[in-house]
C-alpha positions as CSV (number, residue, x, y, z in Angstrom):
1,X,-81.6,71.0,-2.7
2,X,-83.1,67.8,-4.2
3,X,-83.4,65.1,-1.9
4,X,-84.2,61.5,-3.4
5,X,-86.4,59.7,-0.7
6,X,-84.6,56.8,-1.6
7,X,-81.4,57.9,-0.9
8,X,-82.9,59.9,2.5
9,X,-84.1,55.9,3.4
10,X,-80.6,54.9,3.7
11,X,-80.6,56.3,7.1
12,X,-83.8,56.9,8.6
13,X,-86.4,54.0,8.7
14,X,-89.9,55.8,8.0
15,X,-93.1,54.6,5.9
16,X,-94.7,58.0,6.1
17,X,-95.6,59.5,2.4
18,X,-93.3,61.5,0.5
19,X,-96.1,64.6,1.5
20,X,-95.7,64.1,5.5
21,X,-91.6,64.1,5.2
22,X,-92.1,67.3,3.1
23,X,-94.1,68.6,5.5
24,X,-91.9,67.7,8.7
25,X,-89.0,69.4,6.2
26,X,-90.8,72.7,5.9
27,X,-91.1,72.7,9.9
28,X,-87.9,72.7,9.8
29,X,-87.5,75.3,7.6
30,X,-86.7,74.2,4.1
31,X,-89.5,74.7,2.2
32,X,-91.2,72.2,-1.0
33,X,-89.8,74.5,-4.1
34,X,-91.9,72.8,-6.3
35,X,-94.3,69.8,-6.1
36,X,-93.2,66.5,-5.8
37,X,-92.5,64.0,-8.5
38,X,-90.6,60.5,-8.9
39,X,-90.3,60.2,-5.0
40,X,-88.0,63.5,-4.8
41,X,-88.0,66.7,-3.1
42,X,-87.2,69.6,-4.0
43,X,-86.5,72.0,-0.9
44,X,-85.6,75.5,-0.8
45,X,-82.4,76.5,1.2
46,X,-82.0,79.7,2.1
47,X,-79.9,79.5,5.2
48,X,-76.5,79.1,5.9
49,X,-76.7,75.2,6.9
50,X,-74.3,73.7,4.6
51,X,-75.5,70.7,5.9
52,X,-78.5,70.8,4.4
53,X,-76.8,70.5,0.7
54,X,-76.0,66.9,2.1
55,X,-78.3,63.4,2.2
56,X,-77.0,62.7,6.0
57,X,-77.6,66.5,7.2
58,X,-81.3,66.3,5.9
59,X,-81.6,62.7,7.2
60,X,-79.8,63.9,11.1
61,X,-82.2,67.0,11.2
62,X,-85.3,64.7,10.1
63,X,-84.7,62.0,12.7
64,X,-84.4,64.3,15.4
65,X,-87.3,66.0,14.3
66,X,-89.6,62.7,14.4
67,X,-87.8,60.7,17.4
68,X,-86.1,58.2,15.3
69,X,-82.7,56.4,14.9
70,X,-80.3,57.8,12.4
71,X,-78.9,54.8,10.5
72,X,-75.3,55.4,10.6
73,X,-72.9,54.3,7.6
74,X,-70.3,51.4,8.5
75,X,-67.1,51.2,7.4
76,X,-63.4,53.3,7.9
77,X,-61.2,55.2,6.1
78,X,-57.5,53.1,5.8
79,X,-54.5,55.2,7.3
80,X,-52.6,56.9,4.9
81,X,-48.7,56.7,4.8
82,X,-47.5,59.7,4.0
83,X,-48.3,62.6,1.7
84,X,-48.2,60.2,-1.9
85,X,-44.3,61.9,-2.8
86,X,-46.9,64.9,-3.6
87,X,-45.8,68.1,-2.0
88,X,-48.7,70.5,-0.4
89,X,-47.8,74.2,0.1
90,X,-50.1,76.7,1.1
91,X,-48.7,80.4,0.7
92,X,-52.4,82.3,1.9
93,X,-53.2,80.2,5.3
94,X,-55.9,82.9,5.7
95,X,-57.8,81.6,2.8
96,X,-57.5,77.7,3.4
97,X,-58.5,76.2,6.9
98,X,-57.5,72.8,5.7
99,X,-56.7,70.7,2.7
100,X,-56.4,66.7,3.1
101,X,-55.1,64.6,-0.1
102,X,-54.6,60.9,-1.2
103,X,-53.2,59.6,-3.5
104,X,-54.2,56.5,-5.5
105,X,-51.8,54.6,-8.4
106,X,-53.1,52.0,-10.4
107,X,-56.4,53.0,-11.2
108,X,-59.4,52.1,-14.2
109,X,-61.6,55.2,-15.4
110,X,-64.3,53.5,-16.6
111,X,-68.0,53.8,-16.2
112,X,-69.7,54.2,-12.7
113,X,-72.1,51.0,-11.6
114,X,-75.5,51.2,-12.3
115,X,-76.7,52.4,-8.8
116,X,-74.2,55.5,-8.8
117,X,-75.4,56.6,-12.1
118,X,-78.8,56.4,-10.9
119,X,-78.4,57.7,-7.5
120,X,-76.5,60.9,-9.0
121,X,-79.2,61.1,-11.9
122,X,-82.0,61.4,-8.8
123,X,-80.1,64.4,-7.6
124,X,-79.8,66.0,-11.1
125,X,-75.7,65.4,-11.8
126,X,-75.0,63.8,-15.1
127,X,-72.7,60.5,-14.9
128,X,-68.9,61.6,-16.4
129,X,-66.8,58.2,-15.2
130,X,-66.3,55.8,-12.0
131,X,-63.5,58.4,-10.5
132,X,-65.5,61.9,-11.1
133,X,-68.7,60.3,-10.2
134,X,-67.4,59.2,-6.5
135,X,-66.4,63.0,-5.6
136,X,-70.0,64.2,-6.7
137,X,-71.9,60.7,-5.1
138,X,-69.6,62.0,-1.5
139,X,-70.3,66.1,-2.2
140,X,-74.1,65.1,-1.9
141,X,-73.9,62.5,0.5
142,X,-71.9,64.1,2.9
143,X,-71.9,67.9,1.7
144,X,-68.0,67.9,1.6
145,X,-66.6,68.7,-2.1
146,X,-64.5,66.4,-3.5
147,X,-61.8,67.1,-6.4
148,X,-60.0,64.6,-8.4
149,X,-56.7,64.9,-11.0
150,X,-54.4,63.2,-12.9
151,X,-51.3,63.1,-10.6
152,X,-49.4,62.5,-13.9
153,X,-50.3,66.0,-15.0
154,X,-49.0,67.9,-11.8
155,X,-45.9,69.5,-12.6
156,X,-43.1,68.6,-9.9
157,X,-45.8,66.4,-7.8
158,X,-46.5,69.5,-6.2
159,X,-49.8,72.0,-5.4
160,X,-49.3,75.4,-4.0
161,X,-52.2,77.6,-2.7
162,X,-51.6,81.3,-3.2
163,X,-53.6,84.5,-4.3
164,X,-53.5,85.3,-7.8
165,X,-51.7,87.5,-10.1
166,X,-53.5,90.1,-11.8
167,X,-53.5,89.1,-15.5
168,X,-53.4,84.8,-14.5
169,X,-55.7,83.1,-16.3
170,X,-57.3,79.4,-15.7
171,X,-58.8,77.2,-18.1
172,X,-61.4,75.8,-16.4
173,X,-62.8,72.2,-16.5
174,X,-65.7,73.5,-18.7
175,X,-63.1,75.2,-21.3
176,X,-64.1,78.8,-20.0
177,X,-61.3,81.1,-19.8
178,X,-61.6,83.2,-16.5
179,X,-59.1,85.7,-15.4
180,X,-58.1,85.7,-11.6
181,X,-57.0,88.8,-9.3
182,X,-54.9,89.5,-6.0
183,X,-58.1,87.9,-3.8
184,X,-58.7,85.3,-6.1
185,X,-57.5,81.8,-4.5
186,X,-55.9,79.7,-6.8
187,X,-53.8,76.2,-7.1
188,X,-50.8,76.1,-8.6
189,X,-48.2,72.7,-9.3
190,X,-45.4,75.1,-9.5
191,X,-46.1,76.2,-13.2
192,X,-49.8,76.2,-14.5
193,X,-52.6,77.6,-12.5
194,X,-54.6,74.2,-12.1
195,X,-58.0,75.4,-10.3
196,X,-59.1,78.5,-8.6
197,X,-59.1,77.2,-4.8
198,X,-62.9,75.8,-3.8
199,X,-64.3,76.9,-7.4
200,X,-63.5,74.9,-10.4
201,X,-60.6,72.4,-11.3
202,X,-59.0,73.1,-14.6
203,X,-58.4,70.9,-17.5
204,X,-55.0,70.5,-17.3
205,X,-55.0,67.9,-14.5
206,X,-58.1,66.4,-15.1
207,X,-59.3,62.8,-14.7
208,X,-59.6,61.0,-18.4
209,X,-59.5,57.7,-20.0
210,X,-55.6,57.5,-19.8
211,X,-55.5,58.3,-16.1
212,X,-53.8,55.7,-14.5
213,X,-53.1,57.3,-10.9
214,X,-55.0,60.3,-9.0
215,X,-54.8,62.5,-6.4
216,X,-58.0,63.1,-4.4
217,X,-58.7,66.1,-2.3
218,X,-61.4,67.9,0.0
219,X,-60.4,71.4,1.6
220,X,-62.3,73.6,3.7
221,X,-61.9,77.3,3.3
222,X,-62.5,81.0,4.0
223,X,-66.0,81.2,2.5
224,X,-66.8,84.9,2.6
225,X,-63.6,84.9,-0.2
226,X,-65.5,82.2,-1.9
227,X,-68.6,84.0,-2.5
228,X,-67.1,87.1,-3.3
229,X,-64.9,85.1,-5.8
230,X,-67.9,83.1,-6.9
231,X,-69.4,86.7,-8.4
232,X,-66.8,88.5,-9.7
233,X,-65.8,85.4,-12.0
234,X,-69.6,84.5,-12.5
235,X,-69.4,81.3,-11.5
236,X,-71.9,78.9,-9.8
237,X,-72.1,75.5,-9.1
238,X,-73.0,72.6,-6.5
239,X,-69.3,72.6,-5.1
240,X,-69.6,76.8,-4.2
241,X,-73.3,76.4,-2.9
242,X,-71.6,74.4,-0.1
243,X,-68.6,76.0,0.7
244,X,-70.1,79.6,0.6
245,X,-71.7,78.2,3.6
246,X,-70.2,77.4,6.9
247,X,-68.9,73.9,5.7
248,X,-67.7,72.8,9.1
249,X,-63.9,72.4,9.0
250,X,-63.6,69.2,10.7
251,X,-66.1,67.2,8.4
């Protein structure tokens, strides 16, 4: 986990050297992984605190763990008002504890401001556009993956979750090929395979310049199938390190 001290500083007030909040961080129990450079820190996670993979779970544990105030982040989400004429099935309620959408016409992809770009860069994710670059700049912010796609591309408005069929394949957002099985979770708009659930989004819905409207989602699901699905398809990334974990359902 790399946390930027600058970022960290958005919610704790402390003037104490990047070496003291290391060291109050390996009291905690996240160790320095290797020294410290440009202000960041790299800590090693080996528990199951999905919190941890997050700029406000770091910044809660490390005010409590000096006495301070946690700065807490204005601002409210708008009511939504309805479902966005998308249709949400889920077929394998053992494997998805929730899944919350929104839906957003009318959109620009463009390039992310400045501080987003930077902000992501600190943390090691490369910049793609304004619309990807919100769902990371939450995931590390907050620890909750994000997912973005072009609502255009969804056949019938509609995403089903359901366990695969042996033989499925999913053209991932990377352009790998992977082949799914009876335990794999996977989405579905009624015709293509679009993502394998909590893993990796494919290409056929994703966000580009033409994108005009989106739908944006954050789930929470059964995370022993999640790492066991991680493995067999040999894939690893920042959006699995977190929901492996216990990624609480209500966040």
């Amino acid at each position: 986990m790399k946390l930027p001290l600058l970022w960290l500083l958005d919610y704790v007030n402390t003037s104490k050297s990047p070496k003291s909040i290391a060291d109050a961080f390996t009291s905690l129990g996240l160790l320095l992984d290797k020294p410290i450079e440009n202000n960041i820190l790299d800590l090693e996670h080996r528990m199951d605190r999905a919190d941890w993979l997050s700029i406000v779970g770091c910044a809660r544990d490390y005010a409590a763990f000096e006495g301070i105030t946690l700065k807490k982040p204005e601002g409210a989400v708008p009511k939504s008002k309805g479902n966005g004429g998308v249709k949400i099935k889920v077929e394998s309620p053992d494997l998805v504890n929730r899944f919350n959408t929104r839906v957003f016409r009318g959109v620009k992809v463009a390039e992310s401001p400045k501080w987003i770009k930077d902000r992501l860069e600190s943390y090691g994710i490369p910049s793609i556009n304004n619309i990807v670059d919100i769902t990371n700049f939450v995931m590390v912010e907050w620890g909750q993956p994000m997912h973005a796609q072009d609502l255009k591309k969804l056949f019938n408005q509609e995403i089903i979750f359901r366990r695969g069929k042996k033989g499925e394949k999913v053209l991932t957002l990377l352009g790998q090929e992977v082949e799914v099985d009876e335990e794999t979770l996977v989405m579905t708009d009624g015709k293509n395979l679009i993502g394998v659930g909590a893993i990796v989004g494919s290409r056929l819905t994703a966000v580009d310049e033409t994108t005009t409207d989106i739908i944006l989602d954050a789930g929470n699901y059964n995370q022993s199938n999640i790492r066991k699905t991680s493995r067999r398809l040999n894939i690893r990334n920042e959006t699995v390190a977190r929901t492996e974990k216990f990624l609480h359902p209500e966040l």
